[in-house]
C-alpha positions in Angstrom: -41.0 52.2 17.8 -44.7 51.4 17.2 -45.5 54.0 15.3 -49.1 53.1 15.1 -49.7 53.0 18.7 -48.5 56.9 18.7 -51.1 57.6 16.1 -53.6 55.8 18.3 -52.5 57.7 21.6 -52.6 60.8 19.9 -56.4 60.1 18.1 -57.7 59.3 21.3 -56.5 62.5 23.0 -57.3 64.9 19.9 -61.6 63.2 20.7 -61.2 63.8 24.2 -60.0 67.0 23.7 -62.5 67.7 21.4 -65.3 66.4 23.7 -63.8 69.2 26.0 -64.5 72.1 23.7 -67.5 71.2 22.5 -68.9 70.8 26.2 -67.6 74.1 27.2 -69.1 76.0 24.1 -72.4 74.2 25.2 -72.1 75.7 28.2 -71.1 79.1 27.2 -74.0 79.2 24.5 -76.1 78.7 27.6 -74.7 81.0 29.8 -77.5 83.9 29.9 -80.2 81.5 29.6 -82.9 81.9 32.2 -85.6 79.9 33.3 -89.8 80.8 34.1 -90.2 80.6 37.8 -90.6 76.8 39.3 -88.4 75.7 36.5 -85.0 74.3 36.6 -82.3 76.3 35.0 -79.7 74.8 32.6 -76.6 73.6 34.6 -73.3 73.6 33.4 -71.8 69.9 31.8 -68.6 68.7 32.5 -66.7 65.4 30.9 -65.5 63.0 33.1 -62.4 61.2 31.4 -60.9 57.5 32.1 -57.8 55.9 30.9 -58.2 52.6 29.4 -56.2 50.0 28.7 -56.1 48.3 25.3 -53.5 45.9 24.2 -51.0 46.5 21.3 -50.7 44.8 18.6 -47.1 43.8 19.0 -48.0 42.8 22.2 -51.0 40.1 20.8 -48.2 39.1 18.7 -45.9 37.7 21.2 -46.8 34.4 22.1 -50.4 35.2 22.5 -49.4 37.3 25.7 -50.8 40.7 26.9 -47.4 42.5 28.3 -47.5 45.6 27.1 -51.3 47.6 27.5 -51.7 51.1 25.3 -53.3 53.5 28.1 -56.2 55.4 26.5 -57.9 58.4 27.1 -61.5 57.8 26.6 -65.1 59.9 27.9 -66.4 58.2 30.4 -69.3 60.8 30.3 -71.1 63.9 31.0 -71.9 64.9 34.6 -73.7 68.2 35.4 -72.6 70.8 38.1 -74.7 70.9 41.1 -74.9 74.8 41.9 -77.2 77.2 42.7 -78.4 79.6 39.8 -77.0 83.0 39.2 -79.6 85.2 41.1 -79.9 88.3 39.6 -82.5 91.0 40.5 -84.5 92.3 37.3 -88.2 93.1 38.3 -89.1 93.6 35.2 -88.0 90.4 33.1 -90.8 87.8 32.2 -89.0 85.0 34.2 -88.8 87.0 38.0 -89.9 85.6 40.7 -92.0 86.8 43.0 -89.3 89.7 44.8 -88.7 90.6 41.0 -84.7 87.8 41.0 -84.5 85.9 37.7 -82.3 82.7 37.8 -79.6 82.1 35.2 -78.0 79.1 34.6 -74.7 78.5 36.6 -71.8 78.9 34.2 -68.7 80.7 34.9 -67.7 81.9 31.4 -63.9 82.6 32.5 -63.4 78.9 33.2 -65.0 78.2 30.4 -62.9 80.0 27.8 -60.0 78.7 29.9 -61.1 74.7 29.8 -61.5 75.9 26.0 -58.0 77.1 25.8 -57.2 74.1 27.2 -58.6 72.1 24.9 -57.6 73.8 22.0 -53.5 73.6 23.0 -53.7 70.2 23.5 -55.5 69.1 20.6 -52.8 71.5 18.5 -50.1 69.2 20.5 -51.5 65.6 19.7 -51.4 66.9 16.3 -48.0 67.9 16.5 -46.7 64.2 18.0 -48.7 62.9 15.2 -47.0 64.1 12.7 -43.5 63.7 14.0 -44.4 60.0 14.3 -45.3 60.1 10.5 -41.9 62.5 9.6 -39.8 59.7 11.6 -42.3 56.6 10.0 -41.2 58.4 7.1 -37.2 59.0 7.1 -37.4 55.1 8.7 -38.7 54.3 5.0 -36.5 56.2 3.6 -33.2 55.3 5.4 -34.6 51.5 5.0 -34.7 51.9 1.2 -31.2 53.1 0.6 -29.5 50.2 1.3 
């Protein structure tokens, strides 16, 4: 088993994961922002995530060949939502239009706290193959060393 590719595997996914969360509290932080009339509101983010392929090290070893590719999860960026504003009517706010609607920005805060919980369990579950990669790194040393 290549132990180190697991650690690898699971750092990736514990960034991505943390790219996640971090985008969504963004979003949540701006989620009763409003904008002056003419302007543009804030718009929610999303990451956009690709797999790449990255070769192993056993792999490089074998007669200079690439057979076996470690898949990666990697951000591939940050792409904003295309929706209309929240339209609220509040006549008396400092940002209402003309027939007295203020614009908020376009975030839905129950997806958000759900891409959040999201996040949150998978991060908690890279961290868990990680270290039962290291426990069975470990007991390999160990079990290697008695004899």
């Amino acid at each position: 088993m290549d132990y180190q590719a697991a650690s690898i595997i699971g750092a990736a996914g514990m960034a991505v994961q943390k790219m996640h969360a971090d985008i969504s509290a963004m979003n949540l932080a701006n989620a009763g922002s409003t904008r002056p009339p003419g302007a543009l509101p804030y718009r929610a983010a999303r990451v956009v995530v690709q797999t790449v392929a990255v070769p192993s090290f056993g792999s490089l070893m074998q007669s200079g060949q690439l057979s076996g590719r470690l898949m990666l999860p990697q951000v591939a960026g940050i792409v904003t939502v295309d929706s209309t504003p929240r339209m609220m009517h509040e006549p008396g706010h400092p940002h209402a239009d003309e027939r007295g609607f203020v614009a908020y920005a376009n975030v839905d805060t129950l997806s958000e706290m759900v891409t959040i919980m999201n996040a949150t369990r998978a991060y908690e579950a890279n961290i868990a193959g990680m270290s039962a990669t290291r426990a069975m790194a470990l007991k390999a040393l160990e079990i290697g060393g008695q004899r």
